[in-house]
N, C-alpha and C positions, 0 to 999 in steps of 0.2 A: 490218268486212268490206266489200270493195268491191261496188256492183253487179253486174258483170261475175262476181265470184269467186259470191256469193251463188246467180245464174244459174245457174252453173254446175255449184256444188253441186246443187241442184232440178231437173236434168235428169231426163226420165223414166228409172226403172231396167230397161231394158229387159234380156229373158231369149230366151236361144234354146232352144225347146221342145225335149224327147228323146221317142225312141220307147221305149216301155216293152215287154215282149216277154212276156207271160204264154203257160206253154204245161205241160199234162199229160194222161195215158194221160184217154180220156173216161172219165168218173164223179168224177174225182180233186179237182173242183173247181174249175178255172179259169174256169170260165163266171159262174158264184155270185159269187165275188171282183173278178172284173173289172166287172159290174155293180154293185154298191155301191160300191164305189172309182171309178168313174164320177157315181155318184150323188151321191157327198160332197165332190166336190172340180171345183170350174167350172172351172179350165185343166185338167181332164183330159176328153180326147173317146175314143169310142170307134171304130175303124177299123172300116168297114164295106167286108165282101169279096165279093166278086163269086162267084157258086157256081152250079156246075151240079144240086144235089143239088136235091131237093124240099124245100119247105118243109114245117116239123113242126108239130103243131095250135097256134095260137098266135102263130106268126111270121108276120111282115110284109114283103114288098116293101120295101125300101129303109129300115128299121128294124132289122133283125139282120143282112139279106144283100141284095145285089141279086143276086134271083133269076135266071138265065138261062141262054139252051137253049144245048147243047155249040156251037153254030154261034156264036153270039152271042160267047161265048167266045173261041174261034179268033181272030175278029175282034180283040177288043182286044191278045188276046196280040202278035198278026201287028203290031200298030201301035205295040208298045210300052208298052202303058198301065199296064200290071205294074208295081207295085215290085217282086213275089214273085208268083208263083203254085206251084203241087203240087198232085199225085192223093193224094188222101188220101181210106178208106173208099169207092174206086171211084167217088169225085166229085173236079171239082176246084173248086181255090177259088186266086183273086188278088187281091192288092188294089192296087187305082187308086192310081197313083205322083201326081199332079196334086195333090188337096188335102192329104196326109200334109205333104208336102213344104212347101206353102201353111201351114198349122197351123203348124208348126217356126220358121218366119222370122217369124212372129204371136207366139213366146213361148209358144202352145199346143203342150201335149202329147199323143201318143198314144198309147192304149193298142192291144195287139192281143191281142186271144184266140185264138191260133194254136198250129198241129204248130210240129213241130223243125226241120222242112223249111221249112218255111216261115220260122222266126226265122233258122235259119240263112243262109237267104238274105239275108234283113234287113239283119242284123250284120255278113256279110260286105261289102255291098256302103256300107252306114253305121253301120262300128263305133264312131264318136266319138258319133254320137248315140241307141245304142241302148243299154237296157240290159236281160237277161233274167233271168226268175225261171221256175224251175220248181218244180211242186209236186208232190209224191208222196202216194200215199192211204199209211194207218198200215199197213196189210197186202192182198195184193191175193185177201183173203176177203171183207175189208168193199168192197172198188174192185164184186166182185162184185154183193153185195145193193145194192150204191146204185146200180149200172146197173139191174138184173130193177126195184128198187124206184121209180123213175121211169116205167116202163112207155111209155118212147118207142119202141121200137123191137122187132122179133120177136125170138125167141130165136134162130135162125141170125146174125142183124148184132149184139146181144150177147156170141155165142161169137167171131164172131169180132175185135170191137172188145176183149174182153179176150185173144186169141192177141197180137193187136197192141200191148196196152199193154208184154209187157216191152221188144219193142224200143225202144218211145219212152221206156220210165225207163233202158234204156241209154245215151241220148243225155244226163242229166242234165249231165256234166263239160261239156257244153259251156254252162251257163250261169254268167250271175254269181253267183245267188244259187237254193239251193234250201229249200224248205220244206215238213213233211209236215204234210198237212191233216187231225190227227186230232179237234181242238175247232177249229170252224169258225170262231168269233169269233176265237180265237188267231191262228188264221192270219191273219186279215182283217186284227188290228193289225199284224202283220208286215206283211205288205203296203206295208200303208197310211206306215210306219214307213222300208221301202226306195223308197217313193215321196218322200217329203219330203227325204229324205237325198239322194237325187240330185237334186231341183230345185235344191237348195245349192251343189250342186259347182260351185269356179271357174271351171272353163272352159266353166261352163254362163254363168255371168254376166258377161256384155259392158259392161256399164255398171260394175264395179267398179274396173276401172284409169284410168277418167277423174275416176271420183268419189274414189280416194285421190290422185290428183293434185290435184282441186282442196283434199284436206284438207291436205298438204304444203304447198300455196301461202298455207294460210291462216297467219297470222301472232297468236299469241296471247299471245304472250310478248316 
């Protein structure tokens, strides 16, 4: 094998990151999932959105959300800074188009724990590099008790965050992939399972049509 051909096989294999789109009715699971699936795998980040809502006992400033007052908001929206923004539960939330975008051209991926509204914007506006999964609770008796059973919020934002789950599990057809979260680990290998299967995909990987060239070039016979 010549130098030049050798070179050129050992090229880095460079990968252009996807956005990953997790999104279901609150209690159904996507928050649980998308942090472990974070946790276990170094090219996956997770998308941090900008939100007008309060923060919950617990969260952090510029670790789950960048907290900020409706005015502040306007602001960015007005300058473009959105990849997506949406009113969702009487807050809104956007996320910073600058480092997603950044991340992608790195080979890095991101996750989002996001509404419908919000993926849909995503995919509309970068459907070659998005891919969505939604997940559904096993019946929306159990979606119930695992809202009251977390005790984040009163029972008036309860009733009405479960009013609003059917319409977001009506939105399901619009993703690629769905899944019911009734054994949480099950769901998690799924996940974890639709994650790996698209980092794979061809037209995710940039470095594969130089690297069978330089295999056709090579001469073994």
């Amino acid at each position: 094998m010549s130098s030049e051909l050798s070179k050129h096989l050992q090229q880095p294999r460079k990968r252009r990151g996807f956005l990953l789109l997790i999104s279901s009715p609150s209690g159904a699971g996507k928050t649980s999932l998308s942090r472990r699936l974070v946790a276990d795998h170094a090219d996956l980040a997770l998308s941090i959105s900008a939100t007008t809502r309060p923060a919950r006992p617990g969260e952090e400033h510029e670790r789950e959300y960048y907290f900020v007052s409706s005015q502040e908001f306007d602001e960015m929206e007005g300058r473009g800074e959105f990849l997506e923004w949406a009113n969702v539960h009487e807050h809104r939330y956007g996320t910073p188009k600058t480092p997603v975008m950044a991340a992608l051209d790195l080979g890095k991926d991101v996750l989002f724990d996001i509404d419908w509204q919000g993926a849909k914007q995503i995919a509309d506006n970068a459907r070659e590099d998005s891919v969505r999964v939604f997940i559904l609770p096993p019946s929306m008796a159990e979606l119930s008790r695992r809202l009251y059973a977390r005790a984040q919020d009163s029972v008036p934002v309860i009733e009405g965050r479960l009013r609003r789950a059917y319409d977001e599990i009506a939105q399901w057809g619009l993703y690629d992939y769905v899944l019911v979260n009734e054994d949480y680990d099950r769901a998690y290998a799924d996940v974890a399972h639709i994650y790996h299967a698209e980092r794979l995909r061809r037209d995710r990987q940039g470095w594969v049509a130089p690297f069978v060239q330089g295999l056709m070039a090579e001469k073994v016979v």
